[in-house]
N, C-alpha and C positions, 0 to 999 in steps of 0.2 A: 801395565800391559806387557805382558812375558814373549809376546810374539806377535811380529811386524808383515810376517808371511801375507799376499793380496788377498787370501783367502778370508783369515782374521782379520785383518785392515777393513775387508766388507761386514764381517758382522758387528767388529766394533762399530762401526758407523750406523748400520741399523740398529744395536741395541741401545745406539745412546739417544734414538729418537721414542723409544718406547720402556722406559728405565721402573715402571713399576707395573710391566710384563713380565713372563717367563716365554723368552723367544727359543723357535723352534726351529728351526736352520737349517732347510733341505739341503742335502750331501745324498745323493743316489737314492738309493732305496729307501733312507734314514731322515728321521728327522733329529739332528743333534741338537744337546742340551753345555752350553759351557761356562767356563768361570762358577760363580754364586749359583745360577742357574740350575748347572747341573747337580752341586753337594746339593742346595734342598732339592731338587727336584729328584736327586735317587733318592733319599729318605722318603718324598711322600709318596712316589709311585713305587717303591722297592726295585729301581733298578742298579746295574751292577755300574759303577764306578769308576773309570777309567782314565787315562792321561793322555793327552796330546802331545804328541814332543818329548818322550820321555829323556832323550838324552842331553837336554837343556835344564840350564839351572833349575830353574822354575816351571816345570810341568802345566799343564792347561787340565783343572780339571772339567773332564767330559763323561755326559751319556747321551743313550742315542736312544729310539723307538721305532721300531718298523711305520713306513708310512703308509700303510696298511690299514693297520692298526690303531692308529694316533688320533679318533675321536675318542676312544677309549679312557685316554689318557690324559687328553682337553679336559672330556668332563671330569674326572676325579678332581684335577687342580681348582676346573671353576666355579664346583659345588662348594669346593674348601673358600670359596671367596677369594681367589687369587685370579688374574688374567693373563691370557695367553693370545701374544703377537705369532701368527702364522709367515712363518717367512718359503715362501716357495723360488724356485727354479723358473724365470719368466723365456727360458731360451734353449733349445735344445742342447745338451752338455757337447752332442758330437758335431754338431754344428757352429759352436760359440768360438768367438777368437781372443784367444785373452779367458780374461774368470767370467764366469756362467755368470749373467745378470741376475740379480735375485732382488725380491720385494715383498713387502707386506703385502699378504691378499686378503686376510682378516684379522682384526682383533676379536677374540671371542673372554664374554667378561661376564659376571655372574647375574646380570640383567638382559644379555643379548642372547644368550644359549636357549636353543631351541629346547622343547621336552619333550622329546622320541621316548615308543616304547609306552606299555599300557599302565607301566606305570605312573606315567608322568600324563597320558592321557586326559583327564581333567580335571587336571592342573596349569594354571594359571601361572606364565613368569613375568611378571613386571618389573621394564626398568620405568625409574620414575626422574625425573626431573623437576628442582625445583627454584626460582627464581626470586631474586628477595629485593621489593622495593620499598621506598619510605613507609608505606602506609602497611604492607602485609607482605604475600609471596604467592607468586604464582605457580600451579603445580599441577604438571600434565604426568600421563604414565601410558605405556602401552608394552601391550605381548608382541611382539616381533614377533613369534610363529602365526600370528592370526592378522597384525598387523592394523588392531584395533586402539585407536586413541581418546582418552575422555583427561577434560581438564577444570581446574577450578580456583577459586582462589582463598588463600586464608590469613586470620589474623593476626597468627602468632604462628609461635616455635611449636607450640607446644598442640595447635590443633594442624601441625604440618606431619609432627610425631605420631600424634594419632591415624591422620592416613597413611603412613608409613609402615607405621605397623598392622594394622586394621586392613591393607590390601597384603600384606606379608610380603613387602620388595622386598629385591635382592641386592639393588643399586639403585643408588641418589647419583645425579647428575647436578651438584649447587654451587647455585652463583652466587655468591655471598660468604661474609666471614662467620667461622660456626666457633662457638665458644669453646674450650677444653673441657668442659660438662656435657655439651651438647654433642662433640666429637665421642666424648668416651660412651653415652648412650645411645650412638648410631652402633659404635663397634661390638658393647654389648648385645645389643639386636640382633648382629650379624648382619650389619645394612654396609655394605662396600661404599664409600663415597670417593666417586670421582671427579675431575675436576673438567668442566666444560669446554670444547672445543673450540677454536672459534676458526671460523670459515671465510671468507672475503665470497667465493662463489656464489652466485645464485642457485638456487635447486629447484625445478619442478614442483618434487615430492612438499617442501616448504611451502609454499604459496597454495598448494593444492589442502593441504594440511590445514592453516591457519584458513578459511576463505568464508569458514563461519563464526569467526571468531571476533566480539567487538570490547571484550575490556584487553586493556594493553599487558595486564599480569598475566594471563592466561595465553596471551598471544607469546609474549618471550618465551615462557614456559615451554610451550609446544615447537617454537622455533630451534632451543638449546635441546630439548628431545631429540626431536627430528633432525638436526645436523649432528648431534651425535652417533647418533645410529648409520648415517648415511656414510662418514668419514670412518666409524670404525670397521663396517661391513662392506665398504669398498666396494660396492653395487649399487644398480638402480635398485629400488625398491616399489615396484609398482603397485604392491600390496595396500601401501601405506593407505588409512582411510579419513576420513575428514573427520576433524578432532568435537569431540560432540562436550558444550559444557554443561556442567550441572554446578547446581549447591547444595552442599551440605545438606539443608536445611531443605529440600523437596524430599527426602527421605525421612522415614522412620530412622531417627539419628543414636547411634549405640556405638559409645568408644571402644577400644578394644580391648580393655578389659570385659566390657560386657558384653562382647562375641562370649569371650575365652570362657568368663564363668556361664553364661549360657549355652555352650559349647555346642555352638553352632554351625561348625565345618569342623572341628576334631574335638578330642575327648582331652579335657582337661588333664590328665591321671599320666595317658599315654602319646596325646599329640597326633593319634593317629584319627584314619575317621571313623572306624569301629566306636561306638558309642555316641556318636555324634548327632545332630538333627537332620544334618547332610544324611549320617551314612542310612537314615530311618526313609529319608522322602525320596531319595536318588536310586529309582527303577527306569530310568533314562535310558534307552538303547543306542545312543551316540556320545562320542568323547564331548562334542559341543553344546550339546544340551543339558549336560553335567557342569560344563564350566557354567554354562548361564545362569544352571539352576543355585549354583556356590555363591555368585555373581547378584542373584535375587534375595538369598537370604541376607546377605551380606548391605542391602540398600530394599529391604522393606519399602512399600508406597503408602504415599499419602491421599489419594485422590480412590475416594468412594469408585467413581466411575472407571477408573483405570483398573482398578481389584476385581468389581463387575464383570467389566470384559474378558478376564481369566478365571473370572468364576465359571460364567456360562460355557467357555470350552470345557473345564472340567467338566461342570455336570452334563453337556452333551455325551462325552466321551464313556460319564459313568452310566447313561441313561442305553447306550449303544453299544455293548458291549463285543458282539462280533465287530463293529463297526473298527473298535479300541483295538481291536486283537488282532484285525487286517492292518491298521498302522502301526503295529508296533512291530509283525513280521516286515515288513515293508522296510520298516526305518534301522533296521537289523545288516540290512542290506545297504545302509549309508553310512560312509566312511566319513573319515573327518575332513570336510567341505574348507573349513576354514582354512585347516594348518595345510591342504592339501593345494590350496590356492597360496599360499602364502611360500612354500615349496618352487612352487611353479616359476613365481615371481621373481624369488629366489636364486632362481636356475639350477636348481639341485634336485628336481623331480625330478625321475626315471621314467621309463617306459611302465614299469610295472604298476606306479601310484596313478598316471595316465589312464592308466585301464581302471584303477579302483574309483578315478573321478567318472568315467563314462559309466562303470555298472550302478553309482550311486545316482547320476542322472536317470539313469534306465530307472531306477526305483521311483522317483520322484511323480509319474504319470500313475501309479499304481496307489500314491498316498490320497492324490488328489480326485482317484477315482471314487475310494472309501469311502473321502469326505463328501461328497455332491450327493453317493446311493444315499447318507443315511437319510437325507430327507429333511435335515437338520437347520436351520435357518442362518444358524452360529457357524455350523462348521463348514458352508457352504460359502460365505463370506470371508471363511479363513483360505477355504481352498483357493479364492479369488486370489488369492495376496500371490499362491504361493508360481515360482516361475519355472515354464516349461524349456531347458533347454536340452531336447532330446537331439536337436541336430546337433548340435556339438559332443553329444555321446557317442552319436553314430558316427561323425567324423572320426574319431579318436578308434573306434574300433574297425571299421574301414579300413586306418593306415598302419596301426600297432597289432603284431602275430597275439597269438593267443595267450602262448606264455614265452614272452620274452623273457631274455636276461635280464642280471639286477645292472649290470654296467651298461652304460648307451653307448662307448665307444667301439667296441669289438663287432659290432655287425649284429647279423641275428635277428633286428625290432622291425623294419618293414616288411609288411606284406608284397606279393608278387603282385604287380599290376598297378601300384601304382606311380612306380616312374619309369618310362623306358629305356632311358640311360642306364636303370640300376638293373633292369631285367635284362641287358645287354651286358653288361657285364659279369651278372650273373651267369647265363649262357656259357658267355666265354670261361669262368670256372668250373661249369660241370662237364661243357666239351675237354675242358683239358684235363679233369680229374678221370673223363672215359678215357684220354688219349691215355695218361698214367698208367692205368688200369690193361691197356691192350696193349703196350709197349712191354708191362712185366710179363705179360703169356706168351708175349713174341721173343723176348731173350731168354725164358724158361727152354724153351721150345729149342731155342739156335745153342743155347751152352750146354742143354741138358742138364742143367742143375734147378732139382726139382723146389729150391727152400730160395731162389734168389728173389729177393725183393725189393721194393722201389720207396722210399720212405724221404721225410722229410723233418730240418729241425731248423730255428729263426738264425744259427752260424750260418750251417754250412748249404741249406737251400734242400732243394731235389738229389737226393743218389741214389744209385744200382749196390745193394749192401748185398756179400758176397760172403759164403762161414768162411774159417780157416781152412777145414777141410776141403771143399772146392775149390779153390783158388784155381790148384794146378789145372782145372776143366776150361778156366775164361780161357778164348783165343786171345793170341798173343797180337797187342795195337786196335783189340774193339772197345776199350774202358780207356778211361785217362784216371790213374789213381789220384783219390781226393783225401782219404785221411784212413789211417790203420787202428783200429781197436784192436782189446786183446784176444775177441773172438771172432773177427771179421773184418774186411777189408772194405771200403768205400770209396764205389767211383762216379763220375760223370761223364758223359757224350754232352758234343756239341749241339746234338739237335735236342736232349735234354734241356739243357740252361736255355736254350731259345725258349723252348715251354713255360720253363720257369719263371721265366720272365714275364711271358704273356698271363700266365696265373698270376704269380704274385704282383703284377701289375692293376690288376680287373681285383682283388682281392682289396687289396692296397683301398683304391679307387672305391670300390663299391665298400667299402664301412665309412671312408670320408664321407662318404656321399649319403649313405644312410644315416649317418649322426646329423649330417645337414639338414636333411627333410624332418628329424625326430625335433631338430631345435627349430625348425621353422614352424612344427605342428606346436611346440610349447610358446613360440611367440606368439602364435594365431589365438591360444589359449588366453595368453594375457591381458589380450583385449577383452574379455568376459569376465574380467575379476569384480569389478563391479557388480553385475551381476550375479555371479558366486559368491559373493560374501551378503548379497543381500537375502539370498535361496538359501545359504546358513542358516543364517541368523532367525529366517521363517520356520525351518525345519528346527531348529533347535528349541526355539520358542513352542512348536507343538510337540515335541519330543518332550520336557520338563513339564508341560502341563496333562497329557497322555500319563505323566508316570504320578502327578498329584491326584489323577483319577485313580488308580489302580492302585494308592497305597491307599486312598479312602474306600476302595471296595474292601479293600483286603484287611481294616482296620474299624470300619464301621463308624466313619467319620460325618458329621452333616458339615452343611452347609451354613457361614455364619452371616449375619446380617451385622448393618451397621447403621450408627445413625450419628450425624455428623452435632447438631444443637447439644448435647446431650453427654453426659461420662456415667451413665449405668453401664453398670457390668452385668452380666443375666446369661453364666454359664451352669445349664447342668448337667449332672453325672460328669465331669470334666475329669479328664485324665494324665497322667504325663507319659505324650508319646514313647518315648525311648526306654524309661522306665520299665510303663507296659506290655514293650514288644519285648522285652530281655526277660519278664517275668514268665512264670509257670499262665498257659493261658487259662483266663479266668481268677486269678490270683490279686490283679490288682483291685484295690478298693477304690470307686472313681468318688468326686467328692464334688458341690455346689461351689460356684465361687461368685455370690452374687450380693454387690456392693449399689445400694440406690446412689440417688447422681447425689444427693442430700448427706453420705456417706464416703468422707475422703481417706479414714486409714483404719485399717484391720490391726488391733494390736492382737497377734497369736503368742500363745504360750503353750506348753507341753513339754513332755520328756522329750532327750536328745534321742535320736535314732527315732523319733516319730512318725516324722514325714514330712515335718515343718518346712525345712528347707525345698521336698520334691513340692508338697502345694505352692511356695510361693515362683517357684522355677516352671510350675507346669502352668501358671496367669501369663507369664512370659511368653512361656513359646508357642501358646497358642493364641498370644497378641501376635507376635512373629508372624507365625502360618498363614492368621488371615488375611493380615497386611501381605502379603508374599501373592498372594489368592489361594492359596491351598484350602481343604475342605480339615475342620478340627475335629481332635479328639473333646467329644461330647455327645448327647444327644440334641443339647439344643444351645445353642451361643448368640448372642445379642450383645456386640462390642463397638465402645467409642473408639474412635480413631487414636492412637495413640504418636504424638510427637518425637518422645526421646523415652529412653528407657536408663535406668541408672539401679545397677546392683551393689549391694555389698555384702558377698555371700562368701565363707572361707575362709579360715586364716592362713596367709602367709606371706612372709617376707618375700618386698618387691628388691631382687638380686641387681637389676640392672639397675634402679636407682640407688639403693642402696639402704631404701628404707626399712625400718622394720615394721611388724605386724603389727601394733597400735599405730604407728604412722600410716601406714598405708590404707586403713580404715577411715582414719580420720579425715584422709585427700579424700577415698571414695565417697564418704560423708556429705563431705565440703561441697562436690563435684555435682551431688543432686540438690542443695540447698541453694545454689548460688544460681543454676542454671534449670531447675527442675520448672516449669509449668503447670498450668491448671490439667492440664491435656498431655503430662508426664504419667509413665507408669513407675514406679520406685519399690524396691525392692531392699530391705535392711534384716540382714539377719545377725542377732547376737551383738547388737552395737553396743560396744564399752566393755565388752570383757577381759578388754588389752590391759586395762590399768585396775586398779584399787578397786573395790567390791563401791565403795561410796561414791568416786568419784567417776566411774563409769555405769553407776544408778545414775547419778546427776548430769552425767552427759546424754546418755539416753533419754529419758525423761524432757530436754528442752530440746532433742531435737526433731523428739515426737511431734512437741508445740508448736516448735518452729513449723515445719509438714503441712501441722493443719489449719495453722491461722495465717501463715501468710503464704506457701507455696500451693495448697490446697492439691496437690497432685493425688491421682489412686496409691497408695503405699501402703504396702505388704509389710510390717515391722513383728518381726517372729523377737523374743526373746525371753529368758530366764527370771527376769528382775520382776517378782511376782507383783512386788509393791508397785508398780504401774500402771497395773489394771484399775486403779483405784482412779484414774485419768480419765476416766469413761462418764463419771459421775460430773469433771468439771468442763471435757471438752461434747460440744454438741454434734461432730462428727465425726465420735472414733467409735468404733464398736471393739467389743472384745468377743476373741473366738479364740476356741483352742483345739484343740488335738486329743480324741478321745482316748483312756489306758484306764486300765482295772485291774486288780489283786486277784487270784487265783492261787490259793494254798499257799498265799504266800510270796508267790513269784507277779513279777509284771507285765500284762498282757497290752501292747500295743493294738488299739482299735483300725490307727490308720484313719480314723472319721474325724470332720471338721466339726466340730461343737458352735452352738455358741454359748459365750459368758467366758469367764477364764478358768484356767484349769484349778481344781479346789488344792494340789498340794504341788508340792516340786518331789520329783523322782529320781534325783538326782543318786542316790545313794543306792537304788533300785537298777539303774542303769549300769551301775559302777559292777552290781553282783554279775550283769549279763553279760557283762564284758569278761568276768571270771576273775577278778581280784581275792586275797584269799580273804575266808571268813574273819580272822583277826584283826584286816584292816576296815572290815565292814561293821566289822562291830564297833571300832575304833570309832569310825565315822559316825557311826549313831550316836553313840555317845556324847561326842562333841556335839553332832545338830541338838539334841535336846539341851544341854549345858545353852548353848547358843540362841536358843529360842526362849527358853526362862529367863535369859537375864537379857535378852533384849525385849521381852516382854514388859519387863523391871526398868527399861527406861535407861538401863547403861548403856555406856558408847562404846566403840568397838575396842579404843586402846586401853580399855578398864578391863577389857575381859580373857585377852591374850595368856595372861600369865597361869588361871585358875584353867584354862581351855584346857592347855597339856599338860598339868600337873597331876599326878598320880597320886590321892593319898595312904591307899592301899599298899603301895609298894613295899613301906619299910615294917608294917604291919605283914606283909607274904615272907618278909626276912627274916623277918624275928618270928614267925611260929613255923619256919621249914621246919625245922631240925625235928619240930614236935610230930610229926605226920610221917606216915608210912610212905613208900615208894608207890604203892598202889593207889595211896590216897591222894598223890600228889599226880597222879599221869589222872584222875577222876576229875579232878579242881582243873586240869590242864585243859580235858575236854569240854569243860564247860565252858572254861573263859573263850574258849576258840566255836565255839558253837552258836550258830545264828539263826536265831529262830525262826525268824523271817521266813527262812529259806524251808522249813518241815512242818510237813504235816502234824496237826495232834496225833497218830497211829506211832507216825513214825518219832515223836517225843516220847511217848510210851515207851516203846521199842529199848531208848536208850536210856532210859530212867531203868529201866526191868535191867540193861545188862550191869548200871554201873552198881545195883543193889544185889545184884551176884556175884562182882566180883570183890566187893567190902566185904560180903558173906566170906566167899572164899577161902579170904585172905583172914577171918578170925580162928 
């Protein structure tokens, strides 16, 4: 500590109650940054670097940020996953005796930060909490800006990881010791783990919170949440809503790896939602009904009758099309209900979002109107749901001007009429702004100086400002001089400052007074949050299924049925959504995907770049869709309910574990074998290509078996290993299908069609041309595959035939007759050996036969 000053004595003692913060230490206008603090903290905000104390041994390194300015600067640090203790001024500096009391007024931390701004719009921040007792852990989460909680319990690390990752937090709150494995893969995540609070207080918000809650994991869970957030945020939170539990297992259950490879809210490639199933179905005209809709894909349902009920608003919606197109004008005009109550709650709403929550009220009679005209029986009992609170619209625009300012403390936000105090006050401001006004035409008038005027600034109050050049004109004892500039002189009179006083009193007066009525109108507000968050959550709910209509108008989607006894599949002309919309329209080739119940695994085979992988991805997401309720890409769809889904699509190394690509296949393998059901969808593309040509036939191969004699799940198994199809003959529920491709002059023509039987050859070396390898190593390659296929016809094994594979015996036979050969005849032999047939037409062999026997001619 380089400095004992009371000033530093105060912040040391604040920063050592919050030592893995970056504190921010209101000083006037500034919020400073010191010691450690400030060196990273100008590196990661780029500011300029400075010392405290310079002429002391040891300098204090400091930076500072306008307080202005400074959520700007919050958020940078607490997106980097760092937190930042808010230390404010709790006492007026010119009224304080002694050092200005200061205090923490928030922690903001990378699970409490609100997301303002449309980009962040909907988007989801969850902090999550998680609790570890003998038998499992208990694990609640909730977005602070919406003030929404859901909790559950689980049995491991590793299915705590998975909701972890799978809801994308930003902060763990855990109670428990986490292994130096377990630590290093929260950090590579990017998951902040903080360490739980602990309170003696009672809270409200806590008992209101926990009051539906009866297993005791799920109860702590939500208790450590929720006094987290209460102690960091240093506010009531009246938002907060009663924690709702689920399981796992009432959901369509898909780890997060197979979000990611089904990329189901961002594109695998780029992380963004451009490419995504989100960015395909989200015509959502509210921020809230976009998180719900992120929020649906993300927990698919299990219940026939629950899909139903969002079937039938869709298909009212599509069946009523003006009907669609008045609620979605309508919902265009609602603002974000939730984050905008959760504001309120807050105490950080202004006058301005005030007004955006009453015009969105005003909309809400106009949704409901839509829904009752069409006639609809469905949407008429949605209307029922939905709540009318226009008097509280009216209230708010009643006492808030039209367009207030963004600050509530400067004045400006109440209308005239509705306090009399404040329109007495008022009053007395505009009389004295006329007395102002008649007082400068009256001493214009008595000095004859035609430019004097009457101005005001927050020093030096009300004065009579006079040029240089008339000075000599004032009579001598009518001004009392008050301050000299370099072009004008400034005075006051007595019966001035009297004025002034009665203004800047009634001024004073009437903004205290206005901010008072503006906070009394957002308390009155408070008590409606219940409410508000329930008229969200309604409006939101018909906003995401409103937009599942309109991308099945706009996509030419039916409607799927389901049947619960049963695992037939009976999709045709089936499509894949994202695909399809990104293609040329009319481009894409749709395909059948129909497996009897009799019928548990599709072994596909075809060339790479086929399509293998989009058919077994497009069974997927229109398992997803339906389960979601949305209407699918098909003409006609007939699907069993699907339990869990389990993919293994793509090579690549898992970085956070640390695994490589044959490992990391082998988990996702394991992950459908051990856990996969009758009532699983499974998905395996190219299994075993990680290891040896034999030893990953033979993995392949048993764990087709495995599949279908003892897991029996629907599975989709795309791969290379032609000898597999021959599985079909010994297992009674595997069919083979492949992926239709044909020869054209030579070249490879991708059909894009689902065949059935298997594909009659491998195109491997065909692919290899389209991708543009040169002809010399295509020839290469031929080469080798027929060597390869004689002598494994012959019954040898692979390490007998390595040696003869790459041996050349021509080579020393091309050495020994160079010398003999012309230059001409040697660039003719050159074009041959590099020449592939494959690839040309008989015209164009002609072609090049005709020139090489011209230029031998030539050259005799």
């Amino acid at each position: 500590m380089a400095e004992t000053t009371p000033m530093m004595k105060q912040y040391y003692d604040i920063k050592s109650q919050y030592p893995d913060a970056f504190l921010f230490y209101r000083v006037g206008d500034f919020y400073e940054l010191f010691e450690d603090d400030a060196v990273k903290g100008a590196q990661i905000l780029e500011l300029t670097l400075t010392h405290r104390s310079n002429k002391t041994e040891n300098p204090i390194p400091m930076a500072g940020v306008p307080h202005q300015a400074v959520d700007s600067y919050v958020n940078t640090l607490v997106e980097k996953g760092y937190k930042v203790a808010l230390c404010e001024q709790l006492e007026d500096p010119k009224q304080a005796k002694g050092m200005v009391k200061r205090g923490i007024i928030q922690l903001v931390t990378p699970g409490t930060m609100m997301n303002e701004g449309p980009n962040g719009a909907k988007e989801s921040n969850y902090l999550t909490s998680v609790f570890s007792t003998k038998s499992g852990f208990g694990l609640a989460y909730s977005d602070l800006s919406t003030g929404e909680i859901f909790t559950t319990h689980l049995k491991s690390f590793a299915d705590v990881l998975n909701e972890l990752l799978s809801l994308r937090t930003k902060e763990v709150v855990f109670e428990g010791s986490l292994s130096d494995s377990q630590k290093d893969v929260l950090k590579k995540s990017n998951i902040t783990v903080s360490t739980p609070i602990q309170d003696q207080e009672k809270h409200a918000e806590v008992s209101y919170a926990i009051q539906k809650l009866s297993n005791q994991a799920e109860k702590d869970a939500t208790k450590q949440l929720v006094t987290y957030l209460l102690v960091t945020q240093k506010r009531s939170l009246a938002h907060l809503q009663i924690a709702k539990s689920y399981e796992v297992s009432q959901y369509l259950q898909m780890s997060h790896v197979v979000q990611n490879n089904l990329e189901l809210v961002a594109s695998a490639k780029t992380g963004k939602k451009m490419g995504s199933l989100f960015w395909l179905l989200d015509k959502t005209n509210t921020a809230m009904g976009g998180r719900l809709l992120k929020q649906w894909l993300a927990r698919p349902l299990l219940s026939i009758s629950e899909i139903e009920k969002r079937q039938k608003i869709v298909q009212a919606m599509l069946d009523n099309y003006f009907i669609r197109e008045a609620v979605k004008d309508a919902l265009k005009g609602v603002y974000d209900l939730e984050r905008l109550t959760g504001r309120i709650a807050f105490g950080s709403a202004n006058a301005r979002e005030l007004l955006q929550l009453s015009r969105s009220l005003d909309a809400i009679p106009q949704i409901q109107s839509a829904l009752f005209e069409s006639g609809d029986e469905d949407l008429a009992n949605f209307a029922d749901q939905i709540i009318d609170l226009s008097e509280l619209a009216k209230k708010i625009k009643d006492t808030i001007v039209e367009n207030p300012p963004i600050l509530t403390t400067d004045g400006g936000l109440i209308r005239e009429g509705i306090n009399e105090q404040l329109d007495r006050y008022r009053d007395a401001m505009n009389n004295g702004k006329t007395w102002l006004a008649q007082l400068q035409a009256q001493e214009r008038t008595a000095t004859g100086i035609e430019n004097l005027k009457i101005g005001y600034n927050k020093v030096f109050g009300y004065f009579i400002q006079v040029s240089k050049g008339n000075i000599a004109k004032v009579p001598e004892g009518r001004y009392i001089r008050k301050q000299t500039l370099t072009g004008s002189e400034r005075y006051i009179t007595p019966e001035l400052k009297e004025h002034e006083n009665l203004i800047l009193e009634a001024e004073n007066k009437s903004t205290d007074l206005e901010y008072q009525i503006f906070s009394d109108l957002r308390e009155y507000i408070k008590t409606f949050i219940p409410k508000l968050q329930e008229l969200g959550n309604t409006i939101a709910s018909l906003d995401a299924l409103t937009s599942f209509a309109t991308v099945a108008e706009e996509n030419n989607y039916c409607r799927p049925s389901f049947h619960q006894d049963s695992q037939e599949i009976k999709v045709i002309a089936g499509r894949h959504p994202v695909v399809e919309k990104v293609l040329a329209d009319g481009s894409y080739i749709p395909n059948d995907i129909q497996m009897a119940d009799d019928t548990s695994v599709f072994l596909i085979t075809g060339p790479n770049m086929s399509g293998k992988s989009t058919y077994m991805r497009q069974m997927a997401l229109i398992a997803v869709m339906a389960q979601v309720g949305s209407f699918v890409p098909a003409t006609e769809a007939s699907l069993p309910i699907f339990d869990q889904i389990f993919t293994r699509i793509g090579a690549a190394d898992d970085l956070i574990s640390g695994q490589s690509t044959f490992m990391v296949e082998m988990s996702e393998a394991n992950e459908a074998l051990q856990n996969a059901t009758k009532r699983s969808l499974v998905l395996f593309d190219e299994i075993g290509r990680g290891t040896a040509t034999y030893d990953g036939m033979a993995l392949a191969g048993a764990i087709v078996k495995y599949l279908h004699d003892k897991v029996g799940a629907k599975t989709l198994f795309a791969t290379h290993y032609h000898e597999l199809t021959d599985m079909e003959k010994t297992l009674d529920h595997l069919k083979n299908i492949h992926v239709g491709a044909t020869q054209e002059n030579g070249k490879l023509i991708f059909l894009h069609k689902i065949l059935p039987g298997p594909a009659d050859q491998s195109y491997g070396i065909h692919v290899a041309q389209l991708a543009g390898l040169p002809n010399k190593v295509l020839r290469e390659a031929s080469k080798m595959l027929k060597r390869l296929e004689a002598q494994g016809a012959n019954g040898l094994e692979p390490a007998s035939l390595q040696l003869d594979l790459f041996s050349d015996s021509s080579e020393t036979e091309e050495t020994t007759s160079d010398e003999a050969i012309s230059d001409t005849e040697k660039q003719v032999i050159e074009d041959i050996n590099n020449l592939y047939l494959a690839d040309k037409t008989p015209l164009e062999v002609m072609q090049l036969v005709a020139s090489w026997q011209q230029d031998l001619k030539d050259e005799d």
